[in-house]
C-alpha positions as CSV (number, residue, x, y, z in Angstrom):
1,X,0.0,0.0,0.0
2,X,1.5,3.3,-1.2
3,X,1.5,6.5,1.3
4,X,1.1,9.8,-0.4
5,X,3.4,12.7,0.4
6,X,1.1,16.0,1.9
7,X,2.8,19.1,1.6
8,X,3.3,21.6,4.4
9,X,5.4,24.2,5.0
10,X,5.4,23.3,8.6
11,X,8.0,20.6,10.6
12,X,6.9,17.5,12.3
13,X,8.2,19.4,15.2
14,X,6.0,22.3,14.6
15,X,2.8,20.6,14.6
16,X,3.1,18.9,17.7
17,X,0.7,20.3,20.2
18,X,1.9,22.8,22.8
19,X,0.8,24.5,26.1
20,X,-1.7,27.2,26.0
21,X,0.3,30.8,26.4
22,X,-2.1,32.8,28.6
23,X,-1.5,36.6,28.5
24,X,0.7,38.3,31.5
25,X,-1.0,41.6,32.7
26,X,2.5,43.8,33.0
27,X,1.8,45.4,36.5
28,X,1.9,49.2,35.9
29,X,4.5,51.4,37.4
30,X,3.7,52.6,41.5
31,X,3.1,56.1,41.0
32,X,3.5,59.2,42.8
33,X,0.7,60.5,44.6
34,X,0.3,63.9,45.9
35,X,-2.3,65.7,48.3
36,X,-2.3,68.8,48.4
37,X,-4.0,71.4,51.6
38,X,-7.5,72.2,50.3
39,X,-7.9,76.0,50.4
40,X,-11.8,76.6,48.9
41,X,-15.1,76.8,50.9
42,X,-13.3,76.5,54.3
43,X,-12.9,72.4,53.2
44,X,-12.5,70.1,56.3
45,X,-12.1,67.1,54.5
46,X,-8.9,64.9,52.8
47,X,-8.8,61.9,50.2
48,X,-6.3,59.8,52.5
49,X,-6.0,58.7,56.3
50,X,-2.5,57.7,57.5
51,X,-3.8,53.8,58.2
52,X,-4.9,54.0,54.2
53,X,-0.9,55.8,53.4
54,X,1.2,53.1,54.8
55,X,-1.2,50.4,52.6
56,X,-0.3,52.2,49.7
57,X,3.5,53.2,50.7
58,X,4.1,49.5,51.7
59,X,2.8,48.9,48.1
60,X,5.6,50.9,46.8
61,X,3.6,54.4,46.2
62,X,5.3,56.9,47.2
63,X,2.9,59.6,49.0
64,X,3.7,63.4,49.3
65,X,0.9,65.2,51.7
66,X,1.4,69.0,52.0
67,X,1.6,70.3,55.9
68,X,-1.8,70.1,57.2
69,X,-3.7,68.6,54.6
70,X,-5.4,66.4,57.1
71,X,-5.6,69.2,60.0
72,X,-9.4,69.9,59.2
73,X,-10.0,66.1,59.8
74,X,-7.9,65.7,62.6
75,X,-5.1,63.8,61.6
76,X,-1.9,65.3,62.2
77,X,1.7,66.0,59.7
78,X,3.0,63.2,62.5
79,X,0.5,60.5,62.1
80,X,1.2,61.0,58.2
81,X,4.9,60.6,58.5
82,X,5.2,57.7,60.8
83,X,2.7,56.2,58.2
84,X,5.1,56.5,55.8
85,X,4.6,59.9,54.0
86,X,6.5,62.4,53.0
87,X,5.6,66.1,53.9
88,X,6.3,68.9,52.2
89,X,5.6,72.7,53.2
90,X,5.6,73.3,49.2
91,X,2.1,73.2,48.0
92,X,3.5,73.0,44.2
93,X,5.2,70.2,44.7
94,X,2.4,68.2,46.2
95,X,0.2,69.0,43.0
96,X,3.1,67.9,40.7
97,X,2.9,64.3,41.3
98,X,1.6,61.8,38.4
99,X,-1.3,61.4,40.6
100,X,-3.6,64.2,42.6
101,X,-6.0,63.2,44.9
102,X,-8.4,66.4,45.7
103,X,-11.5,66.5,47.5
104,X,-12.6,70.6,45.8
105,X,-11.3,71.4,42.3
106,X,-8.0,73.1,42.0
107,X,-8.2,76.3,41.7
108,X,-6.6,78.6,38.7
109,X,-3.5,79.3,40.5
110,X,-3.1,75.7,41.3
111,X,-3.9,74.3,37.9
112,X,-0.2,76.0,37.1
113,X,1.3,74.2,39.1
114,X,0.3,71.1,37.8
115,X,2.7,68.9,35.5
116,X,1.2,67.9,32.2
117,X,0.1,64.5,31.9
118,X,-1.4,64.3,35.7
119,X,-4.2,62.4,36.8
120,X,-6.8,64.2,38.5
121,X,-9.2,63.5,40.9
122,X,-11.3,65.5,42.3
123,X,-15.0,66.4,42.8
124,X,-15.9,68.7,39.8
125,X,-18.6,70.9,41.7
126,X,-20.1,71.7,38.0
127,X,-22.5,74.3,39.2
128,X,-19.2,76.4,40.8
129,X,-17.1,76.4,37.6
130,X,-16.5,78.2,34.4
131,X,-15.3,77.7,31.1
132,X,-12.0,78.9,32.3
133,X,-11.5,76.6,34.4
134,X,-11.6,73.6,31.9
135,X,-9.5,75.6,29.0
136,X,-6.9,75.8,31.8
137,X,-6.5,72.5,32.6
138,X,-6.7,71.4,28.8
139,X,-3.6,74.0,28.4
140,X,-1.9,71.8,31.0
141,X,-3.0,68.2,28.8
142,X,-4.4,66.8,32.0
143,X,-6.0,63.5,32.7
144,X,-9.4,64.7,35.0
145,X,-11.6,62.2,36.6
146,X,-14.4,63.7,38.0
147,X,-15.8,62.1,41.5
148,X,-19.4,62.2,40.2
149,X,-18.8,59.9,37.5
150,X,-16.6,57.6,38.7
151,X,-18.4,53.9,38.3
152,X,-17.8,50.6,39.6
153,X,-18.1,47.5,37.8
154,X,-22.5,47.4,38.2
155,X,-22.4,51.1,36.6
156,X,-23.1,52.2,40.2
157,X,-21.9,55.7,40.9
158,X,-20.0,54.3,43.7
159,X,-18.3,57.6,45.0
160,X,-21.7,59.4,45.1
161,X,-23.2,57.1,46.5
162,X,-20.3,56.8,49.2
163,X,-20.8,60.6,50.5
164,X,-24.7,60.8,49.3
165,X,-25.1,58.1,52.2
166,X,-23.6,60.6,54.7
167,X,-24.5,64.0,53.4
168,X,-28.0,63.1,53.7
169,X,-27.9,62.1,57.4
170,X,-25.7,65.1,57.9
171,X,-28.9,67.1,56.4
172,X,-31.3,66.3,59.0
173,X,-28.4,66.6,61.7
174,X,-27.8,70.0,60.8
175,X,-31.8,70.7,60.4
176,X,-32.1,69.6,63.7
177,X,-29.8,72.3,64.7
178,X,-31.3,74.9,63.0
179,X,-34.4,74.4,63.5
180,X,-33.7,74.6,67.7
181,X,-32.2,78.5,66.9
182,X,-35.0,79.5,64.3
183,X,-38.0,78.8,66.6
184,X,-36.9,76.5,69.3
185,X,-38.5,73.3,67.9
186,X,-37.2,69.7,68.5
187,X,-36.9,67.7,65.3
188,X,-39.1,64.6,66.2
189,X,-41.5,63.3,67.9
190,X,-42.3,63.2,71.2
191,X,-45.1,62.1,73.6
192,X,-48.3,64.1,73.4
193,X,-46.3,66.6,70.8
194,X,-46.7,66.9,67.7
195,X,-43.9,65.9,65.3
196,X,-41.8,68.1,63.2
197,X,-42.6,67.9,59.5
198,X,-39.9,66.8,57.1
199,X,-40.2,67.1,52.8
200,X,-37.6,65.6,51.1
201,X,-37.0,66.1,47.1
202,X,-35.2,63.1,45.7
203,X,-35.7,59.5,46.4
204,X,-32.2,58.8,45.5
205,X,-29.5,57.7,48.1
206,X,-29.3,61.2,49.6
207,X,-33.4,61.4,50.1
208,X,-33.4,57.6,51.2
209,X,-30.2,58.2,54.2
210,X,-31.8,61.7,54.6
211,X,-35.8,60.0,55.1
212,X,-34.0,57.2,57.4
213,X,-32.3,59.8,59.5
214,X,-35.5,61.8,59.7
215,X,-37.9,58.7,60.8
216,X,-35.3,57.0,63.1
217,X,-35.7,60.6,64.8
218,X,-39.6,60.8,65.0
219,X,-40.3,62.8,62.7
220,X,-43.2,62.8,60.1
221,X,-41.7,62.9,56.2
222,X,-43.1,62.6,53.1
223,X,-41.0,62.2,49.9
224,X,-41.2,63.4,46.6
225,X,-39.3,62.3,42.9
226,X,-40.6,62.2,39.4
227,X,-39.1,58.6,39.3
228,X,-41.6,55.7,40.1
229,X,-39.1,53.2,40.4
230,X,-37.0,55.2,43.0
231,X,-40.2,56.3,44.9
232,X,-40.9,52.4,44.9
233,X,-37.7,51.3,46.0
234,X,-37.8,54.2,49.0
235,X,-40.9,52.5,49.6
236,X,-39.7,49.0,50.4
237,X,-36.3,50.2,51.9
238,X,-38.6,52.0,55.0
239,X,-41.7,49.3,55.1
240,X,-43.9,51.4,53.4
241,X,-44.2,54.2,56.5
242,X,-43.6,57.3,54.4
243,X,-45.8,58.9,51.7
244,X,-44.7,59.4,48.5
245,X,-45.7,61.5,45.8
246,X,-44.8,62.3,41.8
247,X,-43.4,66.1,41.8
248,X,-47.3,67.7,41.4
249,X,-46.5,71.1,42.1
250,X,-50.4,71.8,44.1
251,X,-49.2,68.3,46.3
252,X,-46.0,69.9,46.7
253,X,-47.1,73.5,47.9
254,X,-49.7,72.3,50.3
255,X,-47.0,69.5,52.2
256,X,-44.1,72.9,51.9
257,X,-46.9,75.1,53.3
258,X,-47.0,72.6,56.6
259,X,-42.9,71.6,56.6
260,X,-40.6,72.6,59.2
261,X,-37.7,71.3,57.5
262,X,-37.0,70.4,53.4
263,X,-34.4,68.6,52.4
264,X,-33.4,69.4,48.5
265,X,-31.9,66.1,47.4
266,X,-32.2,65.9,43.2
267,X,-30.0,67.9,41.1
268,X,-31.4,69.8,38.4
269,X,-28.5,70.4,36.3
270,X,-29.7,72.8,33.2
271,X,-33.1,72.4,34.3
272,X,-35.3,74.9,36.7
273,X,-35.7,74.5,40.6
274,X,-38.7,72.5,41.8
275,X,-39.8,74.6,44.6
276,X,-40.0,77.9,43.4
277,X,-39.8,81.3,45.1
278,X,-43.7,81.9,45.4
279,X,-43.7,78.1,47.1
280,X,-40.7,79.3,49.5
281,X,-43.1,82.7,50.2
282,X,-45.7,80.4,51.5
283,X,-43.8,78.3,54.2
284,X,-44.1,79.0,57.9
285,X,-41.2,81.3,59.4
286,X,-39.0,79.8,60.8
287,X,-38.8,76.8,58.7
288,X,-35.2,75.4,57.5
289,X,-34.6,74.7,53.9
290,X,-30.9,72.7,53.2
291,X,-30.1,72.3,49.1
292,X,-27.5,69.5,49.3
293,X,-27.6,69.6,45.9
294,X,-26.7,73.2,45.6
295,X,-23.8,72.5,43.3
296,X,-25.1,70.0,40.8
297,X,-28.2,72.6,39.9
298,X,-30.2,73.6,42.7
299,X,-33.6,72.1,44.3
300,X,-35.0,75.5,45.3
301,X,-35.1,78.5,43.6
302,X,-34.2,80.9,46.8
303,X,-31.4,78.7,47.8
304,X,-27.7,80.3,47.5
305,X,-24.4,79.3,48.1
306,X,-22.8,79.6,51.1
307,X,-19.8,78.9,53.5
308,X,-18.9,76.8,56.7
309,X,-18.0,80.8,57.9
310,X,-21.4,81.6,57.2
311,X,-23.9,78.7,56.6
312,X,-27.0,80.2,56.1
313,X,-28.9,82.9,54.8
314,X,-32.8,84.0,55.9
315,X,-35.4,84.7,52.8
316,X,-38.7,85.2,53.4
317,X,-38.3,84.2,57.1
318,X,-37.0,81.1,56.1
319,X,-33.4,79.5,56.6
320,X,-31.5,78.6,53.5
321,X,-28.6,76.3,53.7
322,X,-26.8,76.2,51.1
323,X,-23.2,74.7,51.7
324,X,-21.8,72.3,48.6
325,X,-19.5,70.4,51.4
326,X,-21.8,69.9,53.9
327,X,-20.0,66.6,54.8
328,X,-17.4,69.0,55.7
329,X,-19.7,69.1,58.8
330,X,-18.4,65.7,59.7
331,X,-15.0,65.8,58.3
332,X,-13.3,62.7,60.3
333,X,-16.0,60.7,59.2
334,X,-16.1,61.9,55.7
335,X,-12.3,61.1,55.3
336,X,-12.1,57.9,56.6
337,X,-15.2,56.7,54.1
338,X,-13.9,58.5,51.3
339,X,-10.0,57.3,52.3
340,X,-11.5,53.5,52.2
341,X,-13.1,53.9,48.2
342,X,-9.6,55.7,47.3
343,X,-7.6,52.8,48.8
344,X,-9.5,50.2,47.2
345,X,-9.5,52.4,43.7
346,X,-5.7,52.4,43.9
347,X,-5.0,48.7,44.5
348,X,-7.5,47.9,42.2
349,X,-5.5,49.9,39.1
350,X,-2.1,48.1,40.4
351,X,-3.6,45.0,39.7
352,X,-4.4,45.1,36.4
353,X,-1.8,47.2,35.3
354,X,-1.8,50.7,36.4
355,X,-4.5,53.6,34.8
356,X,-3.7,53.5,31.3
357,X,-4.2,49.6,30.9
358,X,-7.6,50.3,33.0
359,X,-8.5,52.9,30.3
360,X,-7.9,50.6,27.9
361,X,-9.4,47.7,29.0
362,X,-13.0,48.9,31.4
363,X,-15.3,51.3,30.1
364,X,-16.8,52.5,33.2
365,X,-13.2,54.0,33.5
366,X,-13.5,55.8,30.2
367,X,-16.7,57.2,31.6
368,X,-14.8,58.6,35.1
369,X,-12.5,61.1,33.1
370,X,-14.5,64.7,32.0
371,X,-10.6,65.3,30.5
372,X,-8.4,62.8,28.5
373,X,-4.8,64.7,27.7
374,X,-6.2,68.0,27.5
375,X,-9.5,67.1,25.4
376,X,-13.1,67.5,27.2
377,X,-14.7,64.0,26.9
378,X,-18.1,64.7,28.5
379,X,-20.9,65.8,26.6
380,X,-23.2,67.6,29.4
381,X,-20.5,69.6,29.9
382,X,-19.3,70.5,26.9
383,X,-22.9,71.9,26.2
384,X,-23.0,73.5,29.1
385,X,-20.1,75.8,28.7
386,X,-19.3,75.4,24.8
387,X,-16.6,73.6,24.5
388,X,-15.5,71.2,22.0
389,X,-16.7,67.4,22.5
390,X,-14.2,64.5,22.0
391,X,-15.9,60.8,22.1
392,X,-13.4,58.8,24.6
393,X,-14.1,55.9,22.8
394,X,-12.3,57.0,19.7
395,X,-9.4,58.5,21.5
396,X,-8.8,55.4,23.4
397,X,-9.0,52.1,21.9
């Protein structure tokens, strides 16, 4: 029996089977991170605590933290050191690190001091800035991740989430407070008293901590959102013991009309406030209105910006809060929850291979950054202050 000779350009060798080569993630580099002092709205807060800097240093980060960054939140230039840190008194060269951790934006002058090529991070406060701001920072070809948009892996806005939870039992802390200097009144319930009345716009996490905070209190709340779903959720979340309502504006004016405290919790960015000054003109004096979301687009129509310094302003003989940190409030707090996100973030981005692999390979990533080298990526804000829109999918691929 003949065998026939089949041509291939391959070796007996070559076409023996062989073991599966699985890629290597290259680790990416251990950056420098730098935290700088915040000097805006009389900021309390930082990104880091020292337990969460000797993680990171003893994962080869290096961490420069300008003298007194952590003052406001009581950790001292010590704690920092002994953690592993270095200090400087040099607020440049804290900002000129390959990585910034912020809580407030940098300000103009800071922006120059600011290497190109830096990452970012930072709330964005979009309500507070101008186009200035982001033409400066493109001059500089800087990477800006925004905490509003950063995402985990469910498309969660984990960050916001992460100080919603605490700014909206903050709200009702501070109402509390308020409330006892305006007209003496207890926020709650108590035997043979009526309870306080409490409105709160926005079923989302900042309404839902802000409701629990309320109820867990004695007071009475009822909450209002245009979304079903969220209302429903609220619903379930507090066994069904608070009324809910659709934004109607006749429901709304009669429940503000009876309200000792409000509680704006959904952001109206480019849109008009839901209670509007006619509404405010109607509550009781002595009343407390607090806008959490004062610097996303405000709630209320009366509400204005204000400062730890000075935290509220009277209209109408009603108290306006209006403070865009009002976790500031509770700075050691604040710190430590925000510190635990950023620690995780970090260690999360060695692991697979440093920021630019992440961009590369995890879209929610892509969606974090409102700058990518200079070039505005996100589309609500480019409309909002006319700038020029770059798709991040098509500059990184």
């Amino acid at each position: 029996m003949s065998t026939t000779n089949i041509f291939t350009p391959f070796s007996e060798e070559e076409l023996m089977p062989k073991e599966e080569k699985l890629e290597v993630i290259k680790k990416g580099k251990q950056f420098s991170i730098g935290i700088p002092k915040e000097t805006c709205l009389n900021e309390r807060r930082t990104c880091i605590t020292p337990d969460a800097v000797q993680v990171l240093v003893e994962n080869g980060h290096e961490i420069i933290i300008e003298s007194g960054a952590g003052q406001g939140s009581f950790f001292t230039d010590l704690q920092y050191s002994e953690s592993g840190a270095r200090i400087t008194q040099d607020a440049k060269e804290a900002f000129s690190q390959d990585l910034v951790l912020k809580i407030n934006p940098p300000t103009e002058e800071e922006i120059d001091y600011f290497k190109p090529n830096t990452y970012l991070v930072s709330a964005l406060q979009i309500n507070l800035r101008d186009k200035e701001y982001f033409l400066k920072l493109a001059e500089k070809k800087i990477n800006a991740i925004a905490f509003e948009f950063i995402a985990d892996e469910y498309k969660q806005l984990a960050l916001v989430r992460l100080v919603g939870e605490i700014a909206g039992t903050v709200s009702i802390l501070y109402a509390s407070e308020l409330l006892a200097l305006s007209n003496g009144l207890m926020l709650g319930g108590i035997t043979g008293v009526r309870p306080t009345e409490v409105v709160v716009l926005g079923a989302g996490i900042v309404g839902e901590f802000a409701t629990k905070a309320a109820i867990g209190l004695g007071a009475s709340v009822k909450v209002f959102d245009n979304s079903l779903s969220k209302l429903r959720r609220l619903h379930t979340l507090v066994d069904s013991r608070v009324p809910t309502s659709i934004i109607d504006p006749k429901e709304l004016s009669k429940s503000l009309r009876r309200a000792d405290v409000v509680i704006g919790a959904l952001p109206r960015l480019n849109m008009q406030p839901i209670v509007t000054e006619d509404m405010v003109m109607k509550m009781k004096k002595g009343s407390v209105i607090i806008d959490i979301v004062i610097d996303n687009g405000k709630a209320i129509e009366t509400s204005e910006l204000t400062t730890m310094d000075d935290p509220y302003i009277i209209k109408h003989g009603v108290i306006h809060c209006g403070l865009p940190n009002l976790t500031s409030k509770m700075p050691r707090t604040t710190t430590k929850a925000i510190s635990n996100f950023f620690l995780s973030y970090i260690l999360n981005y060695d692991l697979e291979g440093g920021f630019e692999n992440m961009l590369i390979r995890k879209n929610e990533m892509k969606q974090s950054l409102y700058m990518y080298k200079g070039r505005h990526t996100k589309k609500v804000i480019c409309d909002r202050f006319g700038l020029t829109y770059h798709d991040i999918n098509l500059l990184i691929f």
